[in-house]
C-alpha positions as CSV (number, residue, x, y, z in Angstrom):
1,X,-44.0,7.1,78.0
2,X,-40.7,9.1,77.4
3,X,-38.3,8.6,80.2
4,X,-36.4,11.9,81.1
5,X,-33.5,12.5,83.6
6,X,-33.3,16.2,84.7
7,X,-29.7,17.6,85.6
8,X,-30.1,20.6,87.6
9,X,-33.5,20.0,88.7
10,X,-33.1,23.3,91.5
11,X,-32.6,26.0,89.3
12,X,-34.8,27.5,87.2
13,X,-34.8,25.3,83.9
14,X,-34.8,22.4,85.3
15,X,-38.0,23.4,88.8
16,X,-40.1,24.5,84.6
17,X,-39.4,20.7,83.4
18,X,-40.4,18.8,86.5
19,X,-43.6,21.2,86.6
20,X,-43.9,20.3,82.3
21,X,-43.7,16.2,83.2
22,X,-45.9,16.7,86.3
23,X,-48.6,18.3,84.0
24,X,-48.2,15.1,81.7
25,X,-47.3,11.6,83.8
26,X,-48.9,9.5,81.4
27,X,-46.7,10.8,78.9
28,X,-43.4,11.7,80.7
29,X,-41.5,9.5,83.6
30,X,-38.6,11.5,85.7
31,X,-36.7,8.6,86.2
32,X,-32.9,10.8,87.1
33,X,-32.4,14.1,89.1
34,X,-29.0,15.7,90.0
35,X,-28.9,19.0,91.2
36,X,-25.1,20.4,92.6
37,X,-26.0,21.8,96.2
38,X,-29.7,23.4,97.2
39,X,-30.1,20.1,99.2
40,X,-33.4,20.9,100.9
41,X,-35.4,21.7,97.6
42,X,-33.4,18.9,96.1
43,X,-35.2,16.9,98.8
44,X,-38.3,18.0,98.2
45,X,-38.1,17.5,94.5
46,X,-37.2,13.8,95.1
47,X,-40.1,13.0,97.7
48,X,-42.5,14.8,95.3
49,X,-41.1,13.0,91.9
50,X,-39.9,9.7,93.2
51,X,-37.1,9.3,90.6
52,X,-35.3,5.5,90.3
53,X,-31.9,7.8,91.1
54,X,-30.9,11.4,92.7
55,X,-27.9,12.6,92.6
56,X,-26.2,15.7,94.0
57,X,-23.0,16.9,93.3
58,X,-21.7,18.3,96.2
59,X,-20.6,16.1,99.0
60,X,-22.4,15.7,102.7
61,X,-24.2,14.1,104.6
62,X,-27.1,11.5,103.2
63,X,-30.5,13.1,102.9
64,X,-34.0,11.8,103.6
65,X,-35.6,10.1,100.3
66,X,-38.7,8.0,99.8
67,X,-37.5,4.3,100.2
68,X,-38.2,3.6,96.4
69,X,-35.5,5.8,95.7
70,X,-31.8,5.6,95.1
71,X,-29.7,8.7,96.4
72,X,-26.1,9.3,96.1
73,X,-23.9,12.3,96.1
74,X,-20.4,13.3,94.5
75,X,-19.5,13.5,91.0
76,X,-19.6,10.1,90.1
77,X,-22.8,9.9,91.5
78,X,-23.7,13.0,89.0
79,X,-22.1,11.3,86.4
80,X,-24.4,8.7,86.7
81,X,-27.5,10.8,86.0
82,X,-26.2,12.0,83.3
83,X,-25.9,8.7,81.8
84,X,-28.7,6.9,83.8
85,X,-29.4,3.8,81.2
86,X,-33.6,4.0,81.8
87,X,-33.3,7.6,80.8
88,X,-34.5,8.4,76.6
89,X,-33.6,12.3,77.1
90,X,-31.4,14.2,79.2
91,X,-32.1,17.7,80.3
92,X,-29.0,19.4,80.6
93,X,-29.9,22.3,82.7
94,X,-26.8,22.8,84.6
95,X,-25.2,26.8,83.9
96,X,-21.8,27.6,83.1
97,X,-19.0,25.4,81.5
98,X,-19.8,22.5,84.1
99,X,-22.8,21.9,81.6
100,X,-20.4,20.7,79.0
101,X,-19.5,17.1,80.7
102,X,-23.2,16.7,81.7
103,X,-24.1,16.9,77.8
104,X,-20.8,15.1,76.4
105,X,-21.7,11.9,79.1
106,X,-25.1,12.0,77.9
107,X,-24.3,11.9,74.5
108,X,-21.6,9.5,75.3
109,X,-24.8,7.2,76.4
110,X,-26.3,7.1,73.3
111,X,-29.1,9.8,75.1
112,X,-30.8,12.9,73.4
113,X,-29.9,15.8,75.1
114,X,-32.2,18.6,75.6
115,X,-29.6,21.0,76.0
116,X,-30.7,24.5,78.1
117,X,-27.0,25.1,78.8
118,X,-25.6,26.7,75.8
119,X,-22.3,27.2,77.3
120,X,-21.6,23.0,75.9
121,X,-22.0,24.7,72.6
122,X,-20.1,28.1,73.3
123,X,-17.2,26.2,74.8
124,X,-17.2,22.7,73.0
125,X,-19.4,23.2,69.9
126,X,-17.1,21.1,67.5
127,X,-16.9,18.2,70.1
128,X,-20.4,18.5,71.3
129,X,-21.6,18.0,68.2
130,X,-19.1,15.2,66.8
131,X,-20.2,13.5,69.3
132,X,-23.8,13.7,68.5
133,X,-23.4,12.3,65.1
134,X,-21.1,9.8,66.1
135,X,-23.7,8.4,68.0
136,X,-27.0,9.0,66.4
137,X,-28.3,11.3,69.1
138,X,-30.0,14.3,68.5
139,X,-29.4,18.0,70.4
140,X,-32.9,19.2,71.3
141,X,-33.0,23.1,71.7
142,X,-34.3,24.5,74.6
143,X,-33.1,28.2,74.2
144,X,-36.0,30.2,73.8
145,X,-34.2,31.9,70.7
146,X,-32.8,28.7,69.3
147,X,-36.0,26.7,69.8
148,X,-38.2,29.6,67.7
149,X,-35.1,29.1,64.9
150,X,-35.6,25.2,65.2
151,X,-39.3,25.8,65.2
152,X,-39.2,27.8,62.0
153,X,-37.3,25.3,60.3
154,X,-39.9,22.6,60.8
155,X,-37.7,21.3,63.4
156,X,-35.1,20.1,60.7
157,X,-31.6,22.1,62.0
158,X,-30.3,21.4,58.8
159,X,-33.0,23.3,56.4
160,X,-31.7,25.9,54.0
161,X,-32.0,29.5,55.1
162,X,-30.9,33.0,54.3
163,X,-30.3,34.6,58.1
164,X,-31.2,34.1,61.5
165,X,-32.8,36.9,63.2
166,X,-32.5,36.8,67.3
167,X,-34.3,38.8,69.2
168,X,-32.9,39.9,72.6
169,X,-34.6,42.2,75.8
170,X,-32.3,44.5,76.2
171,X,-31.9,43.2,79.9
172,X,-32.4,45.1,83.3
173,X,-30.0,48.1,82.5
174,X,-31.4,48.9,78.8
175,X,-33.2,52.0,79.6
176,X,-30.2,53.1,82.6
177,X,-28.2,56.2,81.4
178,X,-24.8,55.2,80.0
179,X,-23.4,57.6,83.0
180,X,-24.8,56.0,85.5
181,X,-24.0,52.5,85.0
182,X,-20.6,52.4,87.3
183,X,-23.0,52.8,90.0
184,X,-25.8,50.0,89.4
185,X,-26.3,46.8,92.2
186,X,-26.5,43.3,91.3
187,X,-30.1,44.2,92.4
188,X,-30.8,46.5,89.8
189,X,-29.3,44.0,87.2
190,X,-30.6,41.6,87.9
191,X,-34.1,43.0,88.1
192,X,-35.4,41.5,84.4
193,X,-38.5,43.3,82.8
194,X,-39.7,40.4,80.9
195,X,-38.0,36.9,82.3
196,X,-37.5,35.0,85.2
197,X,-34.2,33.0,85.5
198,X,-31.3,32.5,87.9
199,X,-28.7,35.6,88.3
200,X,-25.9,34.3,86.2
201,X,-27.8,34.6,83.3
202,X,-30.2,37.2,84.5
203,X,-26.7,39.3,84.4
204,X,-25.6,38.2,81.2
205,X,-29.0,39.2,79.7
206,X,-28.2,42.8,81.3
207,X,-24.8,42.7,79.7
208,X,-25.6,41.1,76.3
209,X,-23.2,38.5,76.9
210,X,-25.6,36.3,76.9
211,X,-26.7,36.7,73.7
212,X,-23.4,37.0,72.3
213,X,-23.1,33.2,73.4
214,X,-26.6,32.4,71.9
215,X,-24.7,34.3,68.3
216,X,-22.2,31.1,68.9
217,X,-24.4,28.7,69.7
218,X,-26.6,29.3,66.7
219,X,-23.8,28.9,64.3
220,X,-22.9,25.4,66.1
221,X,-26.4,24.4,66.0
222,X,-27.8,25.7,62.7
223,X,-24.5,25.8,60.7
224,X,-24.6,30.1,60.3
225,X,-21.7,31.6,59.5
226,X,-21.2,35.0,61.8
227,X,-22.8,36.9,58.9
228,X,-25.6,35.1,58.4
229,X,-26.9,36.0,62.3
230,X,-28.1,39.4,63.5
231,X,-29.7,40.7,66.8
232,X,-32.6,42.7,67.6
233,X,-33.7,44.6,70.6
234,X,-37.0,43.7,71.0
235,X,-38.2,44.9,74.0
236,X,-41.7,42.8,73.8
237,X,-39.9,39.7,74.3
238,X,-43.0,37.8,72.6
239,X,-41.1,37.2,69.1
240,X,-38.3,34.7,70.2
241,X,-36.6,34.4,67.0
242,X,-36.8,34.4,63.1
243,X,-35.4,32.9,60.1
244,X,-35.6,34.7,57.0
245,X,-35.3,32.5,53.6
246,X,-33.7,32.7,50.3
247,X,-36.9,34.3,48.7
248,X,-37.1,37.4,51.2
249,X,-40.0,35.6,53.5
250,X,-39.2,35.8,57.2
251,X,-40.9,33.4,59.7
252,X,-41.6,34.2,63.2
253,X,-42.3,32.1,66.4
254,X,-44.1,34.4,69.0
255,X,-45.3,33.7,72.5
256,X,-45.3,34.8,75.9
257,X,-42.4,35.2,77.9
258,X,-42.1,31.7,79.4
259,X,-39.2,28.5,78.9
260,X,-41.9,26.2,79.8
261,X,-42.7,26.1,76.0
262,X,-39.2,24.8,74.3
263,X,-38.4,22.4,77.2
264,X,-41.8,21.2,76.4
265,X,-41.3,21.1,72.8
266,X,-38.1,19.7,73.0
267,X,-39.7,16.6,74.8
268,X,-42.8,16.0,72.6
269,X,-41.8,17.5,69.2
270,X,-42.7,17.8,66.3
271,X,-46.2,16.8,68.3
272,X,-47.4,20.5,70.2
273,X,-49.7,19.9,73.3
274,X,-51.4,22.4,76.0
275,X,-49.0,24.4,77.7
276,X,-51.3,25.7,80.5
277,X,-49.4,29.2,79.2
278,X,-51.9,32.3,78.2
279,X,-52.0,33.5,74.9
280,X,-50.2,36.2,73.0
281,X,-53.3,38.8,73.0
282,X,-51.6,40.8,70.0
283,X,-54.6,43.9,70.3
284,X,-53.3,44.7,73.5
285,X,-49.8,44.7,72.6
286,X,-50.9,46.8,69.6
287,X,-47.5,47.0,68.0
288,X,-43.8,45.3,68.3
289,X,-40.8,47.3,68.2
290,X,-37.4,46.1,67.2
291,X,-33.8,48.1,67.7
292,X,-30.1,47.4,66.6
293,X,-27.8,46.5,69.6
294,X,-26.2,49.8,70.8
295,X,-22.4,48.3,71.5
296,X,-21.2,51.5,73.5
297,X,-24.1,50.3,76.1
298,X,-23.4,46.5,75.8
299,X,-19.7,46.2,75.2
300,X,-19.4,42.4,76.5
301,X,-21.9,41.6,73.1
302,X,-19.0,43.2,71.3
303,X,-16.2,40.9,72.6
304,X,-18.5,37.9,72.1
305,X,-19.1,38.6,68.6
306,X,-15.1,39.1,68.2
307,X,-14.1,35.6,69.9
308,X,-17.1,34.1,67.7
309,X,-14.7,35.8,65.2
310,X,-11.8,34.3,65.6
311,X,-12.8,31.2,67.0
312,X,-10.0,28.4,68.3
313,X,-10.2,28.3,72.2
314,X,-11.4,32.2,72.4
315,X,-15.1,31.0,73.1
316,X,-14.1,29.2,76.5
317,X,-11.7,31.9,77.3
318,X,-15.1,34.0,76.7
319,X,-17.2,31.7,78.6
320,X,-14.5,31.1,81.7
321,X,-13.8,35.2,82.0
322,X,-17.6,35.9,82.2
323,X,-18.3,33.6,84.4
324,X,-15.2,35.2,87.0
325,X,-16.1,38.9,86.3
326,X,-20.1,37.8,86.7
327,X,-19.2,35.9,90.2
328,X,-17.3,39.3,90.9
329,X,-19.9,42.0,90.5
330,X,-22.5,39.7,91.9
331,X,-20.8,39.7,95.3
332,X,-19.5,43.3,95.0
333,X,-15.5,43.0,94.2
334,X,-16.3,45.2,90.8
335,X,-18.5,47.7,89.6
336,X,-21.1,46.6,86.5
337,X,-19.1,48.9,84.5
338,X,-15.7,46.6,85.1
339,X,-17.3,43.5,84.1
340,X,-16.2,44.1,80.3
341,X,-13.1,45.1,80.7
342,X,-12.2,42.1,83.0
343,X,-13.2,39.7,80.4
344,X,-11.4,42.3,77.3
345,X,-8.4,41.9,79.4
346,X,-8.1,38.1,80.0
347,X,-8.8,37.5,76.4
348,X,-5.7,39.6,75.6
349,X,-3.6,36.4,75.1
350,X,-3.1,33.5,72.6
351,X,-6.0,31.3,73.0
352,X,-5.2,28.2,71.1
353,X,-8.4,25.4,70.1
354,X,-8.5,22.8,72.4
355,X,-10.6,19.9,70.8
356,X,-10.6,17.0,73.8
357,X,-12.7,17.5,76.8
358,X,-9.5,17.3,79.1
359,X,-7.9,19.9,76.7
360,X,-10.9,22.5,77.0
361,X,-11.3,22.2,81.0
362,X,-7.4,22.7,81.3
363,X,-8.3,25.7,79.0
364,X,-10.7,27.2,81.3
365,X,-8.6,26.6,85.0
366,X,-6.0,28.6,83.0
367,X,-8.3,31.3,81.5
368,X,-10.2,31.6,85.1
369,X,-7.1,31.8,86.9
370,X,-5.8,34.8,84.5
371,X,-8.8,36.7,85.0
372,X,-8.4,36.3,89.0
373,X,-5.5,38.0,88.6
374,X,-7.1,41.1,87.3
375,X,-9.5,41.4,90.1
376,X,-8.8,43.7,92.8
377,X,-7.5,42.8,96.1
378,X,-10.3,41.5,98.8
């Protein structure tokens, strides 16, 4: 019986992992939950789960649980499921940089970490992963692309390879004309052709920033230098990644589009069990087509690939502007066409490395406050 605590059980990660450990209770026990602030799915999670502990973030009032289990809210109740001592692995499905003290106080507990937020590895790579060796813990990848890498490594992140090959969508906007891309709606963008996740991501698939952070957190995870990675349009979206080898051999993982696979993996590897997912039917797709990343249509992949560049603290300045320009086209304060020069902009400053946890969230209030100041007026 593995013993799992989910953080960010509402969102889209973390409702795929309850539904993976409710299609296996003799083999996986929920035992934490924390979720930031959808309280009434949050309690209907816990009445249907029955965790020891539930947490959520965001302070209010008490909420109805079963009488077998504990409830708190605030952040040190948060913190607490993080580190919940029953718990074997930690699920850290929580978006944006507030992922990075869910996976450091994991770690810090001597957990494995399934990590689903790659922003920990974006922002705090170095630390994340000091940390990890430090105390014997291993990072689990749930990243559809990193997981097909980890996969194609036999699991062993540190096996010898030539190049990693990720394979992105191309998001909502890929087939929009270039011209008429000042005028698309969060609607529009967020209306994915192959996946179903929450609109932060959802937007930074349309943008490529997303998978400019998934170029950083390969390096972190797999040890590539920026060379050594290339993307590929591949519009498909049933090859998730490959690794190609000193000898000229690549190896593929394929499957449908679906993240109930690698959080599955990632809490039963290297043993593989039924997924309850259909199969790839590779007649009917009759062919796979791959495409290089046009940069005058995804200029945010562009500035991601340039802070991977240069490195120091210009990943979380990456991570924090994103996440200001995202929350600003979402609710209509810029056009989609702004977004990347928001982000260009704050990054136009002397990021220095911060290498503390205190030091990197400092980093980010300053780099989030810059890029405030280039939105326009309410």
């Amino acid at each position: 019986m593995k013993k799992i605590a989910v953080i960010g059980s509402t969102g889209s990660i973390g409702r795929q992992a309850l539904s993976v450990a409710a299609r296996y209770p003799e083999r996986f026990c929920v035992v934490a939950m924390a979720a930031n602030s959808n309280q009434r799915l949050f309690a209907e999670q816990v009445a249907s789960v029955r965790p020891a502990f539930a947490a959520l973030r965001a302070a209010g009032d008490l909420i109805s649980v079963p009488a077998d289990v504990r409830f708190a809210r605030g952040e040190t109740a948060f913190e607490e499921a993080c580190a919940f001592p029953d718990a074997d692995i930690v699920l850290v499905a929580v978006s944006g940089f507030a992922g990075l003290k869910a996976t450091l106080l994991a770690i810090g507990a001597g957990k494995d970490v399934a990590l689903a937020n790659k922003e920990s590895l974006v922002v705090g790579g170095e630390l994340v992963l000091r940390r990890a060796r430090e105390r014997g813990v291993q990072i689990l990848p749930v990243d559809s692309e990193h997981s097909a890498v980890w996969q194609c490594l036999h699991f062993d992140r540190t096996a010898p390879y030539a190049r990693i090959l990720l394979t992105a969508s191309g998001g909502a906007l890929r087939d929009v004309p270039l011209q008429a891309l000042s005028s698309v709606t969060a609607r529009e963008a967020l209306a994915h052709p192959n996946w179903k996740m929450g609109p932060k991501i959802t937007l930074d698939c349309a943008t490529m920033l997303n998978k400019g952070f998934e170029v950083i957190e390969a390096m972190h995870l797999f040890g590539a230098s920026l060379s050594q990675i290339e993307v590929l349009i591949h519009r498909e979206s049933v090859i998730h990644s490959m690794v190609e080898f000193a000898d000229g051999a690549v190896l593929a993982q394929l499957g449908v589009p679906s993240m109930e696979l690698p959080i599955q993996l990632a809490f039963t590897f290297p043993e593989r069990l039924g997924c309850a997912l259909p199969r790839v039917d590779l007649a009917r797709l009759g062919a796979l087509h791959f495409e290089p990343v046009d940069e005058a249509r995804y200029p945010c992949f562009r500035l991601a690939l340039n802070c991977a560049e240069r490195g120091g603290g210009y990943p979380c300045a990456l991570n924090a502007a994103g996440e200001v320009a995202a929350e600003a086209f979402l609710h209509g304060r810029i056009r989609y066409t702004q977004i990347a020069p928001l982000i260009e902009a704050t990054l136009d400053a002397p990021w220095p490395a911060a290498h503390s946890y205190g030091d990197l969230a400092a980093l980010d209030s300053e780099v989030r406050a810059r890029a405030r100041s280039h939105l326009p007026s309410p």
